[in-house]
C-alpha positions as CSV (number, residue, x, y, z in Angstrom):
1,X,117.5,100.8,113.8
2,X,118.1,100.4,110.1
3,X,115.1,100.2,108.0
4,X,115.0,97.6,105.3
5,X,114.1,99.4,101.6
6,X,111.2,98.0,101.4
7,X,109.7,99.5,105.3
8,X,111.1,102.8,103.7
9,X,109.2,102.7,100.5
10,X,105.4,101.6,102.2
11,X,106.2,104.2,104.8
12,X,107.0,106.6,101.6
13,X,104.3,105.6,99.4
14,X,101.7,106.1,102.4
15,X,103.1,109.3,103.9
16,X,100.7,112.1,102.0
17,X,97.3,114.0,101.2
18,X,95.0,111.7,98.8
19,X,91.9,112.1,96.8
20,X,89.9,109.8,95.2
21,X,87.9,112.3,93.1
22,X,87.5,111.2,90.1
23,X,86.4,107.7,91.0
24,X,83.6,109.3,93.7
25,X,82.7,111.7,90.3
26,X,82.3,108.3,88.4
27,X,80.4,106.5,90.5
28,X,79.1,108.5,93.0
29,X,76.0,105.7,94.5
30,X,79.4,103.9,95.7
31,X,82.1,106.4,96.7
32,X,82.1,109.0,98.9
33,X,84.1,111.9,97.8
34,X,87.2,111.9,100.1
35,X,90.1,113.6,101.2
36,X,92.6,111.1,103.3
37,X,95.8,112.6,105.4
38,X,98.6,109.9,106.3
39,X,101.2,111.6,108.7
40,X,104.6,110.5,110.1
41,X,104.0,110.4,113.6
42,X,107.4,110.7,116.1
43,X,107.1,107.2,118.3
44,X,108.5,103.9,118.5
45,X,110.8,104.9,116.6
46,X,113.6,102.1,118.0
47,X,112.0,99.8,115.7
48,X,109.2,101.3,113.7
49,X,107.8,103.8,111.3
50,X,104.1,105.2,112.5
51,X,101.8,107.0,110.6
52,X,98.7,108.9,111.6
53,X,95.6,108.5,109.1
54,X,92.2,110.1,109.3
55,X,89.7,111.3,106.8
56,X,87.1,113.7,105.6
57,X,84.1,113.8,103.3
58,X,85.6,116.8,100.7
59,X,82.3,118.6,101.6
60,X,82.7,118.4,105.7
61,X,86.7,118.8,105.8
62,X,86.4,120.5,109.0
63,X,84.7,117.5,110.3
64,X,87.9,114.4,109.9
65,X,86.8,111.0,111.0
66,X,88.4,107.4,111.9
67,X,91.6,108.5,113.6
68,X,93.9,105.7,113.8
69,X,97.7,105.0,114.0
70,X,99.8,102.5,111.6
71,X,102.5,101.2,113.2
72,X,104.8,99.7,110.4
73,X,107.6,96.9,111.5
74,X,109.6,94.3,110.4
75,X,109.7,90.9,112.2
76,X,109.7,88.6,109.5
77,X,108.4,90.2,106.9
78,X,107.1,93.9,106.5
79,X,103.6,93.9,109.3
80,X,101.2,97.1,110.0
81,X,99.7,97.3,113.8
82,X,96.7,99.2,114.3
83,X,96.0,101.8,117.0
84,X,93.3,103.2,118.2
85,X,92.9,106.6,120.2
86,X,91.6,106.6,123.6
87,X,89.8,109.7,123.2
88,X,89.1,110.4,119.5
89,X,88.9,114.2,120.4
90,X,92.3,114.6,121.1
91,X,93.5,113.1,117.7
92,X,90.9,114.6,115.4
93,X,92.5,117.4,113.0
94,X,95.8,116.1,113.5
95,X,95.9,115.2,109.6
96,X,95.9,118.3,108.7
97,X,97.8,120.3,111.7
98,X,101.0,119.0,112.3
99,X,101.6,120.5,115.8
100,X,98.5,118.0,117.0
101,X,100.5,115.4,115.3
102,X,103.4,116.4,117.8
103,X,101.5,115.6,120.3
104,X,100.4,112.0,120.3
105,X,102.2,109.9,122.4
106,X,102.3,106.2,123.0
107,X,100.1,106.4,126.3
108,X,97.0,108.1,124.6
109,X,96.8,104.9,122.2
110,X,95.9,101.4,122.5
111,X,96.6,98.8,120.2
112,X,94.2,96.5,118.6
113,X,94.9,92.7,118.6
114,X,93.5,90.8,115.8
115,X,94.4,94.1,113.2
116,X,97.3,93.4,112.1
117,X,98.1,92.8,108.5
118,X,100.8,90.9,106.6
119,X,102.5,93.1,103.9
120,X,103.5,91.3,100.8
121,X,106.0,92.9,98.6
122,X,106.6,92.8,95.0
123,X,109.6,94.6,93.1
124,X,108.5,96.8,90.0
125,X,110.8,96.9,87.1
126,X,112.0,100.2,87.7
127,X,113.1,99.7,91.1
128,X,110.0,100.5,93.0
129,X,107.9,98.3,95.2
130,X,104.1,97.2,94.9
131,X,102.7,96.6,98.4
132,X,99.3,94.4,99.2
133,X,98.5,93.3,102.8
134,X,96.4,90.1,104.2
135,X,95.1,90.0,107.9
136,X,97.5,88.3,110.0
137,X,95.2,86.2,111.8
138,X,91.2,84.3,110.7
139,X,90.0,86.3,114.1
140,X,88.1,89.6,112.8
141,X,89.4,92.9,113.8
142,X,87.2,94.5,116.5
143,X,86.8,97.9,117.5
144,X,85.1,99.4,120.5
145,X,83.7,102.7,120.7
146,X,81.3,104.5,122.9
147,X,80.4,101.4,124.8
148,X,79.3,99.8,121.2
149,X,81.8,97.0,119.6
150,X,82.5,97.4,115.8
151,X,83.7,94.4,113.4
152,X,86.6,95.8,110.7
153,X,88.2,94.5,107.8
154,X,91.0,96.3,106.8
155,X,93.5,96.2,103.9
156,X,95.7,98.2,101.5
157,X,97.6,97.9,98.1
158,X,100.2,100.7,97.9
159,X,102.2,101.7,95.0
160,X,104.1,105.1,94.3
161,X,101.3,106.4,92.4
162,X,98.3,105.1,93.6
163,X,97.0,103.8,97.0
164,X,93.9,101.3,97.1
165,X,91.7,100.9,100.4
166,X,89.4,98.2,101.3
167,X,88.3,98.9,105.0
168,X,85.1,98.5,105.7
169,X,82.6,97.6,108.2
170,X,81.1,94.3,109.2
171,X,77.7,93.7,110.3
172,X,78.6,90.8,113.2
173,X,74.9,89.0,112.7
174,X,75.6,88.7,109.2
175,X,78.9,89.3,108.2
176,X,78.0,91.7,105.4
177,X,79.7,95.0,104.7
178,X,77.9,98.2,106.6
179,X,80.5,101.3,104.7
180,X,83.5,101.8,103.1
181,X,84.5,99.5,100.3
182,X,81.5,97.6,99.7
183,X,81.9,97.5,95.5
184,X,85.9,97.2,95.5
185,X,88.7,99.5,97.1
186,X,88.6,103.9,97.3
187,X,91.5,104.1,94.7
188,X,93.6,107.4,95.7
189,X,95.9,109.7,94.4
190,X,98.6,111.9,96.1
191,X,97.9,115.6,95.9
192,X,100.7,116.2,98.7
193,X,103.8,114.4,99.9
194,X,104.6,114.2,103.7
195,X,107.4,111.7,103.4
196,X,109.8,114.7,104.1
197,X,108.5,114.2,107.7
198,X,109.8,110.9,108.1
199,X,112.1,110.3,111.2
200,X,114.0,107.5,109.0
């Protein structure tokens, strides 16, 4: 399948190693210090691009958390699917060891209705793209985990030189934020580009 500039670029602008250091240095009460890995990941490939995403506090790196695959597609416009793993275990690393990203197949994950998001695109001025997503649907994204089930929101802005990230937790009772981006988005930077890995 031929991928539209636009699927390219997000899938580009997404594929890396981030930090968001100097924000966590700045306001440390609100942001976690975190390293963030976003790898190309070889399936449905007939008419997708999917990326694997984890991350890490920077003072537990050995201890990666929230593995979850992005499944990016075009229907009518640019849309991101959410997958979970069925056994965390097997995913967790994978970020930063490639050969465990070899090994994720389609059967070991199952997607997550109600996590999509709509991907609105704007054109820079010098021929770049500016990406910022809305959930696809007024349902709230649900995940279930060790027997427990979790409320999410999740959203993105993405640009070439920054990537913003609002997910965060939901308290079902009260529909308050529990983690994540409770005082605006983690604002990251690239430190290393995996676009090269790209199947595209």
């Amino acid at each position: 399948m031929v991928f539209s500039s636009q699927l390219i670029s997000l899938a580009t602008y997404l594929s890396g190693e981030f930090s968001n250091q100097p924000q966590a240095l700045a306001q440390p009460a609100w942001f976690v210090n975190l390293r963030l890995w976003i790898r190309p990941v070889p399936i449905f490939t007939d008419d997708s691009i999917t990326l694997f995403a984890e991350q890490a506090n920077i003072l537990k790196l050995d201890q990666p958390y929230r593995p979850r695959i992005l499944r990016l597609r075009e229907k009518e416009a640019i849309e991101i699917e959410f997958y979970m793993f069925q056994d965390l275990a097997t995913a967790k690393g994978a970020g930063q060891n490639e050969n465990l990203i070899r090994q994720i197949t389609p059967d070991k994950i199952t997607f997550l209705p109600n996590c999509t998001l709509n991907v609105s695109t704007a054109e820079l001025t010098n021929g770049q793209y500016s990406f910022t997503t809305t959930p696809a649907t007024d349902k709230r994204c649900q995940v279930t985990y060790q027997g427990s089930t979790f409320e999410v929101f999740l959203g993105l802005e993405a640009r070439a030189d920054q990537l913003q990230i609002y997910d965060r937790g939901i308290d079902p009772q009260t529909g308050k934020g529990t983690w994540g981006a409770l005082m605006g988005a983690y604002c990251f930077t690239k430190l290393q580009d995996f676009s090269a890995q790209l199947k595209i």
